[in-house]
C-alpha positions as CSV (number, residue, x, y, z in Angstrom):
1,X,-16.7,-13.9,8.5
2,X,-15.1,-13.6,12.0
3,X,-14.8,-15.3,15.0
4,X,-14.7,-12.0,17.1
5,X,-16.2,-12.4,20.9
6,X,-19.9,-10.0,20.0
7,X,-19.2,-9.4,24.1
8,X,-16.1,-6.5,23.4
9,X,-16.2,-3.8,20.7
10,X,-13.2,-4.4,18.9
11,X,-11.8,-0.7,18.1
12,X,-8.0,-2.0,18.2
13,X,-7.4,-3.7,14.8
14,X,-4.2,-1.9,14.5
15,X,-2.3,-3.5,17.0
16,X,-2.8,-7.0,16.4
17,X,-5.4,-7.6,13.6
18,X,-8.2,-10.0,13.4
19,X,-8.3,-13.4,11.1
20,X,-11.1,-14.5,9.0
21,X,-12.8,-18.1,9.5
22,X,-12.2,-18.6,6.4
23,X,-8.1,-17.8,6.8
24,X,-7.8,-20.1,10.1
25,X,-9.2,-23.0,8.4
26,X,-6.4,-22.6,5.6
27,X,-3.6,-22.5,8.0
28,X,-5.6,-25.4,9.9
29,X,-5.2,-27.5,6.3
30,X,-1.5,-26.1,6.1
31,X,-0.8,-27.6,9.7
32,X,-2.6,-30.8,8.8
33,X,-0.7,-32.1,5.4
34,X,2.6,-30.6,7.8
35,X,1.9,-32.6,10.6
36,X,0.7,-35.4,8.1
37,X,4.6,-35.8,6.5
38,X,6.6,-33.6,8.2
39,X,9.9,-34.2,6.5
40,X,8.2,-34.6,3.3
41,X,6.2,-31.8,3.4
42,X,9.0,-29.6,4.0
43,X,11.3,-30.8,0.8
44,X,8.5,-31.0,-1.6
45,X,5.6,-28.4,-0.2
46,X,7.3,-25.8,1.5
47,X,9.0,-24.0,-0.9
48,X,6.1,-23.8,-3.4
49,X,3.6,-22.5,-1.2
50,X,6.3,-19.6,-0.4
51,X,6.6,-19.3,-3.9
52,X,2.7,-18.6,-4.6
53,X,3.0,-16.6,-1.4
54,X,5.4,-14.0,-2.6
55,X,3.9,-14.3,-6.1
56,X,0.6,-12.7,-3.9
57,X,2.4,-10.5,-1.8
58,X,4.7,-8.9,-4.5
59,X,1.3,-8.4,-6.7
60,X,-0.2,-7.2,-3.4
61,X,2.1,-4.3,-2.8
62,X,3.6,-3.5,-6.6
63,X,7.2,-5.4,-6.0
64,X,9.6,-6.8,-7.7
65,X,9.1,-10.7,-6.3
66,X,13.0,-10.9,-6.1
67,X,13.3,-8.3,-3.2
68,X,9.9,-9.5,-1.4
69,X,11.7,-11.8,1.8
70,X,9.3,-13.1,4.5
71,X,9.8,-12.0,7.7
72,X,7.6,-12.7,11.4
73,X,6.6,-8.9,11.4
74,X,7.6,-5.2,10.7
75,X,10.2,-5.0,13.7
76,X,11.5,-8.3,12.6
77,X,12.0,-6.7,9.1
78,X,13.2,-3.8,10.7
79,X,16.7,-5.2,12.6
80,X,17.8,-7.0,9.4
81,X,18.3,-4.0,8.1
82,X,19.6,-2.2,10.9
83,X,21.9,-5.3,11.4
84,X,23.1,-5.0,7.6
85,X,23.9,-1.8,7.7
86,X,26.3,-1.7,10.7
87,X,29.1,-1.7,8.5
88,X,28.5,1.6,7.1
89,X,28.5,2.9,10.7
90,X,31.1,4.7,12.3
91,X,31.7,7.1,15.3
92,X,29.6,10.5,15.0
93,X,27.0,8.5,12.1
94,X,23.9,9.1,12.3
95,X,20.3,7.1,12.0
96,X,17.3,9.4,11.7
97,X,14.0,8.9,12.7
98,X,11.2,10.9,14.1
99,X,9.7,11.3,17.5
100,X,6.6,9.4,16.0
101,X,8.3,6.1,16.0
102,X,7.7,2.2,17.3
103,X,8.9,2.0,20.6
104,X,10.2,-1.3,20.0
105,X,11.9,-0.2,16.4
106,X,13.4,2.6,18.1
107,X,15.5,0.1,20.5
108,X,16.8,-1.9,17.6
109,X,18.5,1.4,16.0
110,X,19.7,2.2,19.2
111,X,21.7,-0.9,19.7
112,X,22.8,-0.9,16.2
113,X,24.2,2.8,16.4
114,X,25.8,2.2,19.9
115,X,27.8,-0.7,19.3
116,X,29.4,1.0,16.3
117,X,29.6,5.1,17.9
118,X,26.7,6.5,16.0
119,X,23.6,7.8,17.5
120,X,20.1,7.5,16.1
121,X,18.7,11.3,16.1
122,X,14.8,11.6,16.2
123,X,13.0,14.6,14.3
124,X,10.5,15.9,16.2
125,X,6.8,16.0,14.4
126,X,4.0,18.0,15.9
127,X,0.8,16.5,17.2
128,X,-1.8,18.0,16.6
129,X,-0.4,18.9,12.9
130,X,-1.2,20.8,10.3
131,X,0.1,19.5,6.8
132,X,2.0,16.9,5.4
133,X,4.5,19.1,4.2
134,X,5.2,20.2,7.8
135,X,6.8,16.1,7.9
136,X,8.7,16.8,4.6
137,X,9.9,19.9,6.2
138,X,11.2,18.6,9.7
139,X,12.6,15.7,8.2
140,X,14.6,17.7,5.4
141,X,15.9,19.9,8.0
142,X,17.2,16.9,10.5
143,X,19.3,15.2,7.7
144,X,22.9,16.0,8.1
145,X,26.1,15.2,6.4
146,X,26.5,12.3,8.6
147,X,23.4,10.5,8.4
148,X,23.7,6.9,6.9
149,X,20.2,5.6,7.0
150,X,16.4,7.0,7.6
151,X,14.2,5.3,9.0
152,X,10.3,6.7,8.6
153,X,7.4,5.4,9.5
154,X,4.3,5.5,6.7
155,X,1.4,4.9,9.1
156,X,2.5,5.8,12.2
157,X,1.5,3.3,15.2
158,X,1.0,5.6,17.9
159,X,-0.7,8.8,16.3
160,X,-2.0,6.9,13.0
161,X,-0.9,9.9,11.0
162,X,0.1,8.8,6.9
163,X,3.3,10.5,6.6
164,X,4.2,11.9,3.0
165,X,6.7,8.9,2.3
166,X,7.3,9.2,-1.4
167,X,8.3,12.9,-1.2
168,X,10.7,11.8,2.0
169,X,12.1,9.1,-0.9
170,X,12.1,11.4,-3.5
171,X,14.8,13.9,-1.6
172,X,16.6,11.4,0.1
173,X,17.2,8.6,-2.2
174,X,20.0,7.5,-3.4
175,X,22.4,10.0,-1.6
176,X,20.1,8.9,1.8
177,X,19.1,5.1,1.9
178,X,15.4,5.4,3.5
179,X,14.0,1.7,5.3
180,X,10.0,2.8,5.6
181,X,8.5,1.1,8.5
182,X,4.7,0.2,6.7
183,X,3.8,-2.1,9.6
184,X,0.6,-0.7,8.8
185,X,1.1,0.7,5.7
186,X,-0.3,-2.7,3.0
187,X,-4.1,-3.2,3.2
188,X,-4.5,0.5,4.7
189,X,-3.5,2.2,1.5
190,X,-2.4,1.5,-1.9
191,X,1.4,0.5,-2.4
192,X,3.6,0.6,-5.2
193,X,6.9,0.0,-3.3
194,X,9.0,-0.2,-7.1
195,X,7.4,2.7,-7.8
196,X,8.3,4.3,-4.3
197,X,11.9,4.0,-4.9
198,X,13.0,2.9,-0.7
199,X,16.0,0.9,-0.2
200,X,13.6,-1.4,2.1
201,X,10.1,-1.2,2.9
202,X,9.1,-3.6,5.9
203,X,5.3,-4.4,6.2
204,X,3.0,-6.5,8.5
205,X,0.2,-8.5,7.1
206,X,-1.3,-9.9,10.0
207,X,-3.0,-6.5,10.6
208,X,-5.0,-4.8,7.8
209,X,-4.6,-7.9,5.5
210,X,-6.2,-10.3,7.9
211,X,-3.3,-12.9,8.0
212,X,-2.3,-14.9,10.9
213,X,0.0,-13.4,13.5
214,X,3.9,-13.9,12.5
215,X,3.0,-12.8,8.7
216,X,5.3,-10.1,7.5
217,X,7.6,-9.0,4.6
218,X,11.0,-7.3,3.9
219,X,11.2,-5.5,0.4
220,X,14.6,-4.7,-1.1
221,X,15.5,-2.8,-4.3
222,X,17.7,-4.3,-5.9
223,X,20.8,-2.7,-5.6
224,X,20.6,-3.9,-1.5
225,X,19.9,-7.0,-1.7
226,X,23.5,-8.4,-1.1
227,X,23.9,-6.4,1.1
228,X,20.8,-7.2,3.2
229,X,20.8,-10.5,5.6
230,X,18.5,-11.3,8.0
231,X,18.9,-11.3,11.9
232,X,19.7,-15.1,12.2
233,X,21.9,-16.4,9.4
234,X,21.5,-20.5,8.6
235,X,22.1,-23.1,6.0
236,X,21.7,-20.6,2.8
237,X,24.9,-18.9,3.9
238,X,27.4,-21.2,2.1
239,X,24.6,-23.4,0.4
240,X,25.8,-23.4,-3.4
241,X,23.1,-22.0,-5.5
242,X,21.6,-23.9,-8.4
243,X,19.2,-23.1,-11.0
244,X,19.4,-18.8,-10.5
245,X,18.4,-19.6,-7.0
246,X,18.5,-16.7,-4.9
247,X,20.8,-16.2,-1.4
248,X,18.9,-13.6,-0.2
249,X,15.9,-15.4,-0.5
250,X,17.0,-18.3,0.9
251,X,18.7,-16.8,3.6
252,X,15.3,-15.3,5.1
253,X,12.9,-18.3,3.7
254,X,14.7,-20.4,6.1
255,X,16.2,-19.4,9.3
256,X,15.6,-22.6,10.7
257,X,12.6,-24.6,11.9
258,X,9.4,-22.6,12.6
259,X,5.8,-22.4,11.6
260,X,5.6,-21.5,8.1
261,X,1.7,-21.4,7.6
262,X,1.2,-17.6,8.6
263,X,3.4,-16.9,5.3
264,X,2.2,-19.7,3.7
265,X,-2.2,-18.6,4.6
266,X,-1.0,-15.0,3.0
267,X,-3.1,-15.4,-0.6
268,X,-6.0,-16.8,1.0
269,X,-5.7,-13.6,3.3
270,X,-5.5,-11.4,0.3
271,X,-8.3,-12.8,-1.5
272,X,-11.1,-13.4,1.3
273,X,-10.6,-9.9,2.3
274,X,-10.4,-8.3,-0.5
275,X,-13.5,-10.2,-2.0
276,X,-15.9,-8.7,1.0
277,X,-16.4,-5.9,-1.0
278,X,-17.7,-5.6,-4.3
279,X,-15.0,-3.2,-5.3
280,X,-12.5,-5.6,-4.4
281,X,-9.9,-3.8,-1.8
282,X,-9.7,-0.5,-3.2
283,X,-13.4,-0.6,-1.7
284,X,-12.3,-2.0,1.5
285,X,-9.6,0.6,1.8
286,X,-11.8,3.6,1.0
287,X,-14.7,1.7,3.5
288,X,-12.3,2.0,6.0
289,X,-10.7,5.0,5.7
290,X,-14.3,6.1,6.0
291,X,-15.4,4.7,8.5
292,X,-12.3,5.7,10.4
293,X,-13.0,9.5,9.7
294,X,-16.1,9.1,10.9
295,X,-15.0,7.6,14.5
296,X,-12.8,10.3,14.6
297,X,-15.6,13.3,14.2
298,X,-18.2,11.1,16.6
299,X,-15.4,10.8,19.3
300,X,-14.4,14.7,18.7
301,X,-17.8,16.2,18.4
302,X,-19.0,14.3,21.6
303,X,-16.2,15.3,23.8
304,X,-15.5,18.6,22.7
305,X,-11.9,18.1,20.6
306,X,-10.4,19.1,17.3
307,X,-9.0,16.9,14.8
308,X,-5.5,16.2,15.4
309,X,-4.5,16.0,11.5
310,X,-6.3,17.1,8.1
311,X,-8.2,14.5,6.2
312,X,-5.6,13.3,3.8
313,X,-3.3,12.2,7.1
314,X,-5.6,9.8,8.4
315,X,-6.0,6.2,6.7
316,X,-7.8,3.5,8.2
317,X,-6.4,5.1,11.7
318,X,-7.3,8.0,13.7
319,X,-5.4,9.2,16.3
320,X,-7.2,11.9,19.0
321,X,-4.9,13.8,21.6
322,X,-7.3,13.5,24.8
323,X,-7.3,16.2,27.4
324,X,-4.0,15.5,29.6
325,X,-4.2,12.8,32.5
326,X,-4.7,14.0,36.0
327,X,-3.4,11.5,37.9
328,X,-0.1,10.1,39.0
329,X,2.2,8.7,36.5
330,X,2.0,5.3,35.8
331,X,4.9,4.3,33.9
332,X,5.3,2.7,30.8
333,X,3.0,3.5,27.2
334,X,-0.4,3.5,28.2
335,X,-3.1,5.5,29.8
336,X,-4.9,4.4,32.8
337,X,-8.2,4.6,30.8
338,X,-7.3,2.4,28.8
339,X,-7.7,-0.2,31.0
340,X,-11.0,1.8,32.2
341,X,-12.1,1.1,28.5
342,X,-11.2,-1.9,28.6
343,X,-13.1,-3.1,31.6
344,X,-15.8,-1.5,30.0
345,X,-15.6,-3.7,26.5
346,X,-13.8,-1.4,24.7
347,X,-10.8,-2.9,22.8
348,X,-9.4,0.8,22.1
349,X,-5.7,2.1,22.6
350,X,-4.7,4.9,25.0
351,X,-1.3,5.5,25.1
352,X,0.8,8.4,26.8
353,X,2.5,9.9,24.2
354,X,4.5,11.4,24.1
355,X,5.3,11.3,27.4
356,X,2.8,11.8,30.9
357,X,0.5,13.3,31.1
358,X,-0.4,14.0,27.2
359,X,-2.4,10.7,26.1
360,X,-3.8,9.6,22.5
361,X,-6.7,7.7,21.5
362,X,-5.7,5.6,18.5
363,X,-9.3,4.6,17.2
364,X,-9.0,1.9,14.4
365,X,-11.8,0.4,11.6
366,X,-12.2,-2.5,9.9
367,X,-14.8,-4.2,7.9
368,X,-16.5,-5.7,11.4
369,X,-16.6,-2.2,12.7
370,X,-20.0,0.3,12.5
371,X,-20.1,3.9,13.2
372,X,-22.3,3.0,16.6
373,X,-19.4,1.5,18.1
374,X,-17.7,4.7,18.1
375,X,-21.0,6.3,19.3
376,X,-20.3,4.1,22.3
377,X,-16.4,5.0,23.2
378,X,-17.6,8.5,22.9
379,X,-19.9,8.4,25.6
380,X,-17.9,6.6,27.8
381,X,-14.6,8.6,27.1
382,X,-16.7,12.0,27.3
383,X,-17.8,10.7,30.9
384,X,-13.9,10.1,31.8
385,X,-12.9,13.2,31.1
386,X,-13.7,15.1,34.4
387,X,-11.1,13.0,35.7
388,X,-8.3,13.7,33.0
């Protein structure tokens, strides 16, 4: 089902994902009747397959297919909005967030708050935690009358913790608009983003869905959507609309030339994976989810750790906080051992978070993961340790 190397244990699906055979052969066919007609293929193809595609993708995640945009990936999905919303900022505004965020998400509200006076003020989460209520809590307590927009993460990337986003919506909304950052959120759990109640929800699909890489989506309720644009603004701007087309639609389908076939390889994504279990992807999900709780307890029991987060925190991620790093500080996000794992054939992540010289091992699982595997990184982390 994969073209994985059988040389590297690949324990890292969160980060970038893995595509099917069966997946890279579609967007191979996509390429070949684009390269085939170019110009033809983008007046008469295009905008059908990205029609079937949101079709799929609003089905996927329980949207409304008018406020399901494509975007190349979560932090993609992420500045549009913090780029549309720069004109409720003023000086003294706040953003919110929480000290569990993407690094890379975390610059975008930065630059959007400082070129207007507002800051963007992060709510610190515990890690190791106890509850999900403790996130409900801390983020409850850090809203203030001058924040315009929350921003929470529903998986979060570097600790893998599911954070209790519908009650966050629940208090904040509408008073609060709330963007949830699911980069890892569809294919990890179950989504029912109309049901949810966000202003936005940004997802990836080139991770737990099995898409290509540059396959992501921007949800809108309704009531945003003309006031959402994307990051580069083209032809759909001052294009007339005919037939109950949509701007906002347009406006993101097309930001100018690029390679479509990640969005346009997204059903075929959808349905191989989900068809690998009998039980469709509820049974992939709960295979996962699994298997990741079981990595967690091999890696804990063998080196002597606690779990960093009850059961119902942990999706198809685990994250483990590792003894602290005894060595000089390196700089950046990542451990020295992860490299050590690396060289090793571990494809794990070891980051330093949050700052040196705590460190995390974010264990992932997927359906060409087995327990053993973990087995492995235990040993070899356990044998580390001395030196951390």
């Amino acid at each position: 089902m994969w073209s994985l190397s059988a040389d590297v244990h690949h324990l890292n699906h969160g980060s970038f994902g893995a595509v099917p055979v069966a997946v890279q052969e579609s967007q191979a066919e996509w390429r070949r009747r684009w390269e085939a007609n170019p110009t033809g293929f983008v007046y008469q193809e295009l905008n059908p397959g990205l029609e079937r595609a949101r079709d799929a993708v609003a089905g996927f995640v329980g949207a409304d297919r008018k406020g399901v945009a494509f975007v190349r990936n979560a932090s993609q999905g992420v500045a549009a909005v913090s780029r549309s919303i720069e004109p409720m900022l003023s000086p003294g505004d706040q953003i919110l967030t929480t000290s569990h965020h993407y690094n890379a998400v975390n610059q975008t509200l930065g630059y959007s708050a400082r070129a207007h006076g507002a800051e963007v003020v992060e709510v610190d989460i515990p890690f190791p935690i106890d509850s999900p209520e403790t996130v409900l809590e801390r983020v409850l307590d850090g809203v203030a009358n001058k924040t315009r927009l929350a921003v929470i993460d529903h998986i979060t990337s570097p600790t893998g913790l599911v954070f209790p986003v519908e009650d966050i919506v629940r208090e904040l909304e509408p008073d609060i608009p709330v963007l949830v950052d699911g980069a890892h959120g569809p294919g990890q759990v179950p989504l029912d983003l109309d049901g949810l109640g966000a202003s936005w929800y940004t997802g990836n699909l080139h991770k737990w869905v099995c898409s290509p890489k540059g396959a992501g989506f921007l949800y809108t309720r309704s009531d945003r959507i003309d006031q959402t644009v994307p990051t580069v603004v083209s032809h759909a701007w001052n294009t007339p609309l005919v037939d109950g087309a949509s701007r906002y639609l347009g406006l993101f389908d097309w930001t100018g030339t690029d390679d479509f076939t990640p969005w346009l390889t997204i059903p075929d994504a959808i349905e191989t994976v989900g068809s690998a279990e009998a039980g469709g992807w509820e049974a992939v999900m709960k295979r996962n989810r699994e298997l990741a709780l079981a990595a967690r307890d091999v890696v804990c029991n063998k080196v002597g750790l606690e779990p960093a987060a009850p059961n119902e925190m942990v999706g198809s991620m685990a994250g483990i906080q590792l003894p602290d790093y005894d060595g000089p500080d390196p700089g950046g996000l990542l451990s020295p051992l992860n490299q050590e794992l690396i060289d090793d054939g571990f494809e794990s992540m070891v980051m330093l978070w949050r700052r040196y010289p705590k460190q995390v091992v974010r264990l992932s699982a997927h359906l060409y993961n087995e327990v053993y595997e973990y087995e492995l990184l235990a040993d070899r982390i356990s044998s580390l340790m001395p030196r951390a």
